[in-house]
Structures are given as C-alpha cells and as structure tokens.
N, C-alpha and C positions, 0 to 999 in steps of 0.2 A: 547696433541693436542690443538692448540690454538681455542681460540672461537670463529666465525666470528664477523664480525663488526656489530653494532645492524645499521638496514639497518633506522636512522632517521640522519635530519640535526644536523649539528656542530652549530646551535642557536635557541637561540626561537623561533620562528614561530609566529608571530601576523596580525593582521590585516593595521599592518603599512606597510605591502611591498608590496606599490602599484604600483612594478613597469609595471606589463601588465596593469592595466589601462590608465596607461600613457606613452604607447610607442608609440602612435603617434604624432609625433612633432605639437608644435603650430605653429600657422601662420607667415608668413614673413609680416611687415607690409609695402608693396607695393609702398604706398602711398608716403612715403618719402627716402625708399631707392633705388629705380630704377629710373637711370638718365640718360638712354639711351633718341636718339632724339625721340622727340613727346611725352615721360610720363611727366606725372603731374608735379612731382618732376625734371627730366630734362629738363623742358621749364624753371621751375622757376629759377633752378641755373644758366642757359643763361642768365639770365640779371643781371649777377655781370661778374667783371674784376676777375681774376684767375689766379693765378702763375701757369705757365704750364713749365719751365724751367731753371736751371742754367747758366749763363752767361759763366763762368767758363768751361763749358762744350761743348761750342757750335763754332768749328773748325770751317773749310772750307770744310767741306762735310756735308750733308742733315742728319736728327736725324729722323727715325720714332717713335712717340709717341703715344698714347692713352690718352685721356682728354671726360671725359662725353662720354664714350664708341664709340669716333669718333677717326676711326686711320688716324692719323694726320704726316706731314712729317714740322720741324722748318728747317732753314736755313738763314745762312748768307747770303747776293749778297751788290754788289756794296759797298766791304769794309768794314760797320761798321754796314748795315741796316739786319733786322730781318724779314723775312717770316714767316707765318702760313699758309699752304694749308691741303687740303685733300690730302690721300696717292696715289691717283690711280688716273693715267691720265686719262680725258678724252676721247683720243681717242683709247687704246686700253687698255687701265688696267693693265699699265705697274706701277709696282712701285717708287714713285718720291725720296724713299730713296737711289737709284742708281742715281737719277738725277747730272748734274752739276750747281755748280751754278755759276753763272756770275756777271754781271755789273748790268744788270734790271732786275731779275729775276732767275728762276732756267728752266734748260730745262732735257727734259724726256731722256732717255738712249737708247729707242727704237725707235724713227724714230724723235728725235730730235725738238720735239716742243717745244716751247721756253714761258714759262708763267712770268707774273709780278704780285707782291707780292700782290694785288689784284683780281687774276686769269684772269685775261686778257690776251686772246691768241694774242702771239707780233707776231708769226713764228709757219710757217707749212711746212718748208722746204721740206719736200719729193712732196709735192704736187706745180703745178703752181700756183706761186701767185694772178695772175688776174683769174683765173680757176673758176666759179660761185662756187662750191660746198666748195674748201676753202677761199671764202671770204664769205659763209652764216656762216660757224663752226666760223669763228673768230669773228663774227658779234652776234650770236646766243647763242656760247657757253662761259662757264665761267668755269673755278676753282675754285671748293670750296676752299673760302679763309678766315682767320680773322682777323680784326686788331691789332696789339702787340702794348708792351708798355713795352721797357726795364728799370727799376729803381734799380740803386745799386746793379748791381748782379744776381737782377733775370728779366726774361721775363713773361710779363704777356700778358692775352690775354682774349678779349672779344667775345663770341660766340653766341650771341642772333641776334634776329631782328637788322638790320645795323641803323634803326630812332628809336630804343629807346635804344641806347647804352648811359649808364651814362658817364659823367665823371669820369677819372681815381681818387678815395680816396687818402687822403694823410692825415694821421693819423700823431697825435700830437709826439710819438714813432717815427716818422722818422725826426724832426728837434731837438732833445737833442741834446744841445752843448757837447764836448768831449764822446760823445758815439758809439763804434764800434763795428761795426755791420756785422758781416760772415756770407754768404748764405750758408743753406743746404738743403740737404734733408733726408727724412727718409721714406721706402714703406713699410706698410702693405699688407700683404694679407687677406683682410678683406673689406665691404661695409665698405664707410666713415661714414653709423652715428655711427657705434661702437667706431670711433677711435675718435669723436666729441663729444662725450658725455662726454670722461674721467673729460674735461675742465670744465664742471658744477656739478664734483663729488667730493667735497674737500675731501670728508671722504676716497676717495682709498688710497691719497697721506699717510695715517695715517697708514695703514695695506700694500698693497702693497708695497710702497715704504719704510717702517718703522719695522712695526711688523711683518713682513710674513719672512723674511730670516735675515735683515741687513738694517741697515739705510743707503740709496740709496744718498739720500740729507744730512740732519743733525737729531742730533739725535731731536730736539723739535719738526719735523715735527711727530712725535709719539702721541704727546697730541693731542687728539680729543678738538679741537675749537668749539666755540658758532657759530653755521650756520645762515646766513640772506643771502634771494635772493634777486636780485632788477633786476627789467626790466624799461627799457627808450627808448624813441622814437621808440617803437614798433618792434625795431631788436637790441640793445643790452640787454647783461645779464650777472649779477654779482652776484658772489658766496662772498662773505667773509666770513675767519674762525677767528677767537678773540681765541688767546691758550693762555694760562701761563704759563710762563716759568720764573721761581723764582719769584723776585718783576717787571717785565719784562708782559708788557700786547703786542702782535705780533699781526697784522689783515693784514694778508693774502689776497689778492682777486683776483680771478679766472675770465676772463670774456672770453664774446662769442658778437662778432657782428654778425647777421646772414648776408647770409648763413653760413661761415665757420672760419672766423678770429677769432683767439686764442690769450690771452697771459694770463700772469700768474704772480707771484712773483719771486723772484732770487731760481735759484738751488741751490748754494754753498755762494753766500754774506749773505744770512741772515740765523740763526740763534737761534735767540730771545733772546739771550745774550747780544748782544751789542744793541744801538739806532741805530734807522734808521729811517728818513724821509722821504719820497713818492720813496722807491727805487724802478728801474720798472722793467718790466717784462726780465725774464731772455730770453724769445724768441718772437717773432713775427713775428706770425703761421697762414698758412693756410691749411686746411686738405681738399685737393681736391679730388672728384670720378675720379679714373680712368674709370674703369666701374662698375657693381653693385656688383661684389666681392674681388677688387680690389683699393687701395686707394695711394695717396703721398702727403705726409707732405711738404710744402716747406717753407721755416724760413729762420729770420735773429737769430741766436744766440748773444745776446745783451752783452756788455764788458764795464766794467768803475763804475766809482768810484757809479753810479746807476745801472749799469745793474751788472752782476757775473765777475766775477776777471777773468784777462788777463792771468794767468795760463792757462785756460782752453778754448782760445782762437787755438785751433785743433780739427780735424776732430775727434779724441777722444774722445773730452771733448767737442763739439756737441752733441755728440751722448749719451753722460753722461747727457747733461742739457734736450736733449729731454725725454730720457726715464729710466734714472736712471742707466743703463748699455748701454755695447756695443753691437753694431748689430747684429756682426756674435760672437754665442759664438755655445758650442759643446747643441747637445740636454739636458744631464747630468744637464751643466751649467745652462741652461733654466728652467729646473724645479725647481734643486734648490734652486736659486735667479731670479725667473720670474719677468719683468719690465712689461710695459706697452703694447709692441707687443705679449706679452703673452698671458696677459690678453682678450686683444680683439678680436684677431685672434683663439684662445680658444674656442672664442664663433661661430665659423663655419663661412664659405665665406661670408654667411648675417644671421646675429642672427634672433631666431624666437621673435622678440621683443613683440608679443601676448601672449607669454606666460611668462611674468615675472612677479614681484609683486610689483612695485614699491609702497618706504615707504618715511617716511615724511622727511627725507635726503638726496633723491631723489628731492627733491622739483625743482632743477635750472632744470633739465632734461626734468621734466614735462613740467614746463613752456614754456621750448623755444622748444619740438616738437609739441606742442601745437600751439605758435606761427609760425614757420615753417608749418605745414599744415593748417591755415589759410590762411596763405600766396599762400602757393599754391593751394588754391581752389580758392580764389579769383582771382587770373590769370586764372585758369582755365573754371570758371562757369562767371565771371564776365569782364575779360581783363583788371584786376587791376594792373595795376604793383607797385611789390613788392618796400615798402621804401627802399633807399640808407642807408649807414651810413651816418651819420647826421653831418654838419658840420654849427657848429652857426654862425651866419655874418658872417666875412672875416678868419673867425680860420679854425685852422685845425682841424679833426675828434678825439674828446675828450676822450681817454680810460682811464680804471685805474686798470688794473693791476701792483699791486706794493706789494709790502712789509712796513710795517711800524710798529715799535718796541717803543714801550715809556715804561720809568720808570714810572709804575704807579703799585704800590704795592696792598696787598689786601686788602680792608678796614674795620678795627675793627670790628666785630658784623656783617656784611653784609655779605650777599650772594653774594659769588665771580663770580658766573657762571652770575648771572645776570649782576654784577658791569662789567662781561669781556665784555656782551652782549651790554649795555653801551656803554662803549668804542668804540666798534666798529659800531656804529650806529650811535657814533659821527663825527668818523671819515671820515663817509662815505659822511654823511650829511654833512660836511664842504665840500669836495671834489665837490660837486654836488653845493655847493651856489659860486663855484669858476669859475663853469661850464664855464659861456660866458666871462670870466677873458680875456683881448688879450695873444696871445702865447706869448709873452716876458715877460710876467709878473705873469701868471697863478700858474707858478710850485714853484716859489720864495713865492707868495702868500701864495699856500698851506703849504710851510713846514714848513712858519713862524709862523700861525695859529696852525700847530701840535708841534710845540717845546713849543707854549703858553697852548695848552693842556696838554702838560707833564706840564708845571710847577705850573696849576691852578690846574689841577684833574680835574676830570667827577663826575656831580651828576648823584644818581642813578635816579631821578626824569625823567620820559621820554619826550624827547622834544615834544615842542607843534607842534601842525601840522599847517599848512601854513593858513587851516583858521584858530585857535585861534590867531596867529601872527594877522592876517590882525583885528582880532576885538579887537587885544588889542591896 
C-alpha cells in the first residue's frame, strides 16, 4: 500500500512570500493620466495641436472617433476641406456619424439640420424658418466644434480654449530634403503615459527589443550604452545611449517634446557597424489619449538615405519600425517574441504607477513626469499656460533624435565606458552649439563638425561649462 503524500509544500517556506501583504494594488497616479474634459491633465493636453486622423482614411462619409475621451465625428464637405464636431446633434442626440456631408458642412440623418464646420446651425428645415423658437436655436445654439489642420497625411486638431490656441509646430523633421515620409498608425489598449514613457527608456530597447526573444532591430541594439538625460526649454527631453560596437563608438538619442511628440534613431539603417552622421529618427510620433485607458500612436515612418531604407516603406515594415513586430500576431506569438504593445498594455488599462521603484536609468522618465505635472499644476492653481515647443527666430522646431556612429576606437590604458560617455556628451553638446544654425545650413553644419570628431578624437577631459568658457 502506497504511503500518503506528507501533507507539506513542494518548497521552502520563508518569510519572502509576501504575496498577501501585497495584494492590494497601489495607486493610479490621476494626476497625469486622466484626460477626460475638466481633469488636470486633460485641460493641459487641450492646449497642444494633436494628430487625431489619417488622411488616407477619411472618404466621403463621417468617421466617429474618440480624442481626450470626447466622442467626436471627422468629415470631409465641400470637396477637399475637413470637419471636427461633437458626435451628437444638438437638437435631439442623433448621431452625426450617420450624417451627410455636403458643400458647407455636414447635416444630421434625423430631421435634417445642416451645421458648418464650426458648428453653426446653417438649416432647421423641419421647423419654419422665420418661426421665433428656430431663429433663437440658430442664434443661441452651436456645435461642438474644433479647428483641423491637415499636414502630409494626417489631420490634426486643436481642442482647447479657441484665444489661446498656439500656432500649428513645424518641426525641423518635416523640411529634410529627399526624406519620405508614410502616415501611420498604431492603438494601444492602454492609458498613453504607458505607451510614452517607452521613449525615455533607452535600456528596454537592450532587453525587450534585443535579449528577451530576438533582435527586433539589429543585433548592437544589445550593448547596454552609457545613459545621459538632457532637458531644454522646459518641455523637451533627451535620452542618449553611447554603445560599442568594435572600434565603432554609436549615440543613439531618444527624445520627448511634451506633451507627447516622439522620435528616435533608425530601426533598421543603423547598426553601429558602418558611419553615420546625424541620421534621424526612424519615426515621427505622437502618442495621443484616446481616453484614460485607451491610446493611438499617429506617425510619419521616415524613409532615405537619413531616415530607415525604402524596403521597409509598408504598412509591415511600419508596424516593424514602431514596435519591433507585427500588430496582429496569435497570443502564442505574443509571448513568445513580446514588442512594445506587450509590454505596456501588460501593465493593465492604466498602470498603478505608485507603486513602482524607479532606478537611476529611469532617470529621463522621472524628469519629464516631473515636468509634466508641473505644468499641469501651474495651469491648474495658477492659469499658466503650458510652453509651446520652442522655435528659435525664424527656424523651425529643433529636435535630435538621430543615430550617429564614428570610428572612434578604445583608447590605450583608458577607461572605455567613460571614453564612450565622452563621446557622446560631445556629440551632444556640438548639436546644442548648432541650435539657432538657419535651417539650410544647421544639419550640413553638424555633420561636418562630427566627421571632424571622428578624425580628431575626444578627450577624455570633461568640457568646460559655459561659464568657465565665458571666464577664459
């Protein structure tokens, strides 16, 4: 007769399994990820322009969407021009993604009111038109409406107070000569600052991308780089990583303009094998709220001899330069080789961000939610409104996400981790003295200066700061 089973567990038993003291989740932190109208965080992100659309996408019949937890219906009329309303008519909460649209506007499906693209009621046809009660509604009443701004593919749109709407940005990324540029998208199920954070995390690109299944990008994106964060003009922020790869010194750099503009280095152009000179970002990203647990990526996927190779100019190899694989793969697959939507949407509809540990590689993350909820307090408690991205005299909005690779070998006797750290604090700091450069001349500037860095070398000596300059 067999002997029963000795009734104790299959492992040791210590004082490490804490998991009943820790089964109640920590906090959602409120503050900055609920962007519904009237929160903190959703007033602030109303005062920036917003890719809410594909161009590509947008027919001759009404789109219902969702932007900042406001359902929203886009539309063509009069041929070429672009509507943003609210979903639901004013006069009986008919929905205007049944509406038609026309010449001056879009009209309702259910008793035919006729609005223009700044919700002005044109027509109340079921009603007499001289009739007092429909000439107070057209006089009185409006349609929520927003102003768009179609650019290359996508539709953008501004959703704040109508007298403090900035000027539409136009970032230095959108005049590169011979650079093509493919609109996409990509959704998450997930609050945006999960999916906004990846951008100030160079170390995921090392393990997620690299060591965890398969090299997603190439294989040098494996070498853990020498990290430096930089913050300027009070809403952008840059990550650079400095890796080695043979005699080959790579700096990398990740940036964030807040609220949500992204870009990065090349997917598949670089490397760290061959040279490269100020190559830019492989995308250029915005990670919009749809609402607080829900998000969409809207991008130019960038193509050319600076952005990633024309191979990979489809809807494929989009979806490859955003997130290291394809969208829809089987669950299986997902585990397996987890990307980017794995990782964030992982972390539940809105992560409980009170309860993590951030370390000192974390650093760019800290930084700009840091920055971010200042910003939104001071709108809040103060009627600050939040800095624009910054655009020096007559240039365009200066970013530097790029790639750039120099033969700079390791040198004799030195400490290479520091020599790499070097390098890329040099290269940073040239970039930055280039800053108010005019645009026709800025980017020729810089890459002339880094091909004279390859050929001089980098002292390990740390440059002087701007006042020892001034006092020498």
């Amino acid at each position: 007769m067999k002997q029963a089973a000795e009734n104790v567990p299959t492992q040791p038993v210590t004082a490490n399994f804490r998991g009943y003291q820790q089964a109640h989740p920590a906090a959602i932190d409120d503050e900055i990820a609920r962007v519904g109208p009237g929160t903190p965080c959703g007033e602030y992100m109303r005062r920036f322009w917003h890719p809410i659309y594909l161009t590509s996408e947008l027919g001759d019949l009404p789109r219902a969407i969702k932007i900042l937890g406001e359902e929203l219906v886009v539309f063509r009329y009069g041929g070429d021009k672009v509507g943003l309303v609210h979903k639901y008519c004013p006069h009986r909460r008919a929905s205007l993604e049944y509406g038609r649209c026309e010449d001056n506007g879009i009209r309702c499906c259910y008793h035919g009111w006729l609005f223009a693209a700044d919700g002005e009621i044109l027509e109340t046809p079921g009603e007499s038109e001289d009739a007092e009660p429909a000439r107070m509604v057209r006089e009185r009443t409006r349609l929520g409406a927003y102003p768009v701004h179609e650019y290359n593919g996508i539709v953008f749109a501004y959703m704040g107070p109508i007298d403090k709407m900035p000027p539409f940005p136009v970032y230095d990324i959108f005049l590169i000569e011979d650079m093509v540029s493919r609109p996409y998208k990509a959704p998450y199920n997930c609050n945006w600052v999960q999916v906004l954070d990846a951008i100030m995390d160079p170390v995921h690109t090392s393990f997620l991308h690299s060591q965890n299944s398969h090299p997603q990008f190439s294989e040098g994106m494996a070498e853990l780089g020498e990290l430096k964060f930089y913050e300027r003009h009070e809403n952008q922020f840059l990550g650079s990583s400095t890796r080695r790869v043979g005699d080959n010194a790579w700096v990398r750099v990740n940036e964030l303009v807040l609220p949500n503009f992204t870009q990065a280095g090349s997917a598949f152009a670089a490397d760290g094998t061959e040279p490269r000179y100020f190559g830019r970002s492989c995308f250029t990203r915005w990670v919009v709220p749809v609402d607080d647990e829900h998000s969409m990526v809207y991008a130019w996927a960038n193509f050319g001899d600076r952005g990633d190779p024309h191979q990979y100019n489809t809807q494929e190899g989009c979806e490859l330069i955003e997130q290291g694989e394809r969208f829809e793969r089987s669950p299986e697959e997902k585990q397996r080789r987890p990307a980017d939507s794995e990782a964030v949407e992982g972390m539940g509809p809105i992560s409980t961000h009170k309860g993590e540990n951030l370390m000192p590689t974390d650093r760019g993350i800290s930084l700009y939610r840091r920055r971010v909820r200042r910003q939104i307090r001071d709108l809040a408690t103060e009627g600050k409104e939040p800095p624009q991205p910054v655009s020096l005299e007559a240039n365009a909005v200066r970013t530097y996400g790029q790639d750039t690779v120099l033969h700079l070998p390791p040198k004799n006797g030195s400490d290479d981790r520091a020599y790499l750290m070097r390098i890329g604090e040099q290269v940073m700091d040239m970039q930055f003295r280039h800053e108010a450069s005019p645009d026709d001349v800025r980017d020729s500037s810089i890459i002339a200066e880094l091909r004279d860095i390859e050929a001089n070398g980098v002292s390990l000596e740390p440059a002087k700061s701007r006042a020892e300059r001034r006092q020498a």
